[in-house]
ROTIMAR-456407 format. One line per 5 residues: number of its first residue (from 1); their letters; for each residue x, y, z of C-alpha. Coordinates in steps of 0.5 Angstrom, whole numbers, padded with zeros to 4 digits. Last residue first. Layout:
// ROTIMAR-456407
NUM	A	X,Y,Z; ... $
END
This chain:
// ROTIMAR-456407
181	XXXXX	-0057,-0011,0049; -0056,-0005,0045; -0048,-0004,0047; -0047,-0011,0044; -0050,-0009,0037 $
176	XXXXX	-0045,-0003,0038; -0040,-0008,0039; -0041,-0013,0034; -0041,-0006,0027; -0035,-0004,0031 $
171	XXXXX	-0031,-0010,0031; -0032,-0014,0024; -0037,-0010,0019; -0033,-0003,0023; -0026,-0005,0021 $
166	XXXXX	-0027,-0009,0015; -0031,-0003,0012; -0025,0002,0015; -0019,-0004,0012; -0023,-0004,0005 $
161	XXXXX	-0024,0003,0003; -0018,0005,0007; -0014,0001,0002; -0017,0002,-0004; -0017,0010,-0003 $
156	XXXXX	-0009,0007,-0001; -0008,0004,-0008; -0011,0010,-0011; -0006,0014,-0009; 0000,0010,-0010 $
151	XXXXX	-0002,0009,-0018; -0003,0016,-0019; 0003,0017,-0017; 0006,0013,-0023; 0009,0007,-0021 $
146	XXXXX	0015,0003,-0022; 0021,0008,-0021; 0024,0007,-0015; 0023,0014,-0012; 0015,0013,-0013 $
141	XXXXX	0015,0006,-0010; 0019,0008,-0004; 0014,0014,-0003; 0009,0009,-0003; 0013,0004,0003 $
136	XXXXX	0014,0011,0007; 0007,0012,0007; 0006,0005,0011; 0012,0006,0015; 0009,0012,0017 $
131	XXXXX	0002,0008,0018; 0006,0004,0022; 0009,0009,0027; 0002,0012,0028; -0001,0005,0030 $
126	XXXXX	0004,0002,0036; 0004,0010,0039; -0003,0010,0038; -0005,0004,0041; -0008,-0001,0037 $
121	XXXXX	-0014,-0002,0034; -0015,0004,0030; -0008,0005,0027; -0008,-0003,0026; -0013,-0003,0022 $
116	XXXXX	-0010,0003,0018; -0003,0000,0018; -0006,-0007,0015; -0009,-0004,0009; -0005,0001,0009 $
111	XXXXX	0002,-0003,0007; -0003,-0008,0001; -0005,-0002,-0002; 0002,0001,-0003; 0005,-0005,-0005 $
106	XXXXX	-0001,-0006,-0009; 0000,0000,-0013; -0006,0001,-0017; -0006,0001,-0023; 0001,-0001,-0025 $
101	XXXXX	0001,-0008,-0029; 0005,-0013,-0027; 0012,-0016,-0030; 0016,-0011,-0023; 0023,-0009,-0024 $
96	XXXXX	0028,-0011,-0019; 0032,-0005,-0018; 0032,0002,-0019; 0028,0006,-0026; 0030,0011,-0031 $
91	XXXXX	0024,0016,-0032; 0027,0016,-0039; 0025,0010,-0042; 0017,0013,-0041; 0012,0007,-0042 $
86	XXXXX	0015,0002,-0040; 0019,0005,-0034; 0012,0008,-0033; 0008,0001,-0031; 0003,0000,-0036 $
81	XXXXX	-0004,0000,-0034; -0008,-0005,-0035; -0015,-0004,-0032; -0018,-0010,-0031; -0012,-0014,-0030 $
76	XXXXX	-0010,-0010,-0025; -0016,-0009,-0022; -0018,-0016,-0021; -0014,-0020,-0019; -0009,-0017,-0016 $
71	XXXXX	-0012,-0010,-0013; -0019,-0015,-0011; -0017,-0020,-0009; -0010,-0016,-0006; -0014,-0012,-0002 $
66	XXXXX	-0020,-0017,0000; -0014,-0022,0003; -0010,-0015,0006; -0017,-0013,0010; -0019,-0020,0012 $
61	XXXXX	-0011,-0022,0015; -0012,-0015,0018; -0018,-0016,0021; -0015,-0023,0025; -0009,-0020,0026 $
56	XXXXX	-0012,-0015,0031; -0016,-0021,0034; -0010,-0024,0035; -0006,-0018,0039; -0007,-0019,0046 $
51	XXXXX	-0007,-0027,0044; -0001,-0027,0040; 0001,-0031,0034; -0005,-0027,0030; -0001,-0021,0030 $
46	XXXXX	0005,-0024,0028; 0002,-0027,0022; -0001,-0021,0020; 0006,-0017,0022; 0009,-0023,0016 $
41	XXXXX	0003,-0021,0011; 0005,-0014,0012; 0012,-0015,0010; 0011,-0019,0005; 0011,-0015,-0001 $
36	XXXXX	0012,-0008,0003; 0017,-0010,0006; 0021,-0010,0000; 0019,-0002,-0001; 0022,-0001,0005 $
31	XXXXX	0029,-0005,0003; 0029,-0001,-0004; 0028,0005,-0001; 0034,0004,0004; 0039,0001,-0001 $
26	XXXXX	0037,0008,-0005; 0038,0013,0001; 0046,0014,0001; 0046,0014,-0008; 0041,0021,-0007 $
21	XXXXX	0034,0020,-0011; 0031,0027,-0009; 0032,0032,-0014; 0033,0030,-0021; 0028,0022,-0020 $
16	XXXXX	0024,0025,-0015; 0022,0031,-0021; 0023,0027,-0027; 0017,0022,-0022; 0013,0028,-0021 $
11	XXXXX	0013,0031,-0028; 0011,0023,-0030; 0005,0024,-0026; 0002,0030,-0028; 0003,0029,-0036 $
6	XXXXX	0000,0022,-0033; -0006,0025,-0030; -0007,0031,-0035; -0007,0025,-0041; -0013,0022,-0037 $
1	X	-0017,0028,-0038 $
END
């Protein structure tokens, strides 16, 4: 089963790689896919400076801190997965490439972290935007090279796992026990 995974996985990378790698979209991925490093630690940042937003910020720095605990410290080390650049020389990777292991993407799970928490704490029209950004972080992944597929969805199965559990231990789980009083 593990080798359908991967056959599947490295047939959509040859597929981004010969049909959606274009040179005018290559500088754009690459800068999305830095965000997704600390760019979210940064927005956390930023939502934590703001009294409107503070708590907002405080959910996000719990999710994101469990998320790369668990994703960086555990996960990976755990589960050691080649990246595909080293696994496969043909899938011709872009750009600065990562030392760590694959599973899971942590760009990947670091974005949806803080964007599915926002996407429920704040307006709509805040939190839809950063989820696509957080999508388009994945993708970016996926057309530089450095992941497989399958690394991508489950960095994002982790992140909703942890950034809804976070979400309802801390702001709907208090609110519904203050709607009881």
């Amino acid at each position: 089963m593990l080798s359908s995974i991967t056959d599947m996985d490295v047939a959509i990378l040859v597929f981004i790689r010969d049909h959606l790698r274009f040179d005018w979209l290559t500088p754009i991925m690459k800068c999305v896919s830095a965000f997704g490093f600390f760019g979210w630690v940064v927005l956390t940042v930023l939502f934590l400076l703001f009294r409107k937003t503070r708590n907002v910020g405080k959910v996000c720095a719990v999710s994101l801190s469990i998320e790369a605990v668990l994703v960086n410290l555990v996960m990976k080390l755990v589960i050691a997965r080649v990246r595909p650049f080293n696994a496969f020389d043909f899938l011709n990777p872009i750009g600065k490439l990562p030392t760590d292991y694959s599973f899971p993407s942590g760009h990947t799970a670091n974005s949806f972290a803080v964007a599915l928490v926002a996407l429920h704490m704040l307006p709509k029209k805040a939190g839809i935007p950063l989820v696509v950004l957080a999508s388009l972080v994945a993708y970016s992944r996926l057309y530089l090279g450095v992941h497989y597929p399958s690394d991508v969805i489950c960095g994002f199965l982790v992140a909703l796992i942890i950034s809804q559990v976070v979400w309802y231990l801390m702001v709907r789980k208090p609110e519904r026990a203050a709607a009881t009083v």
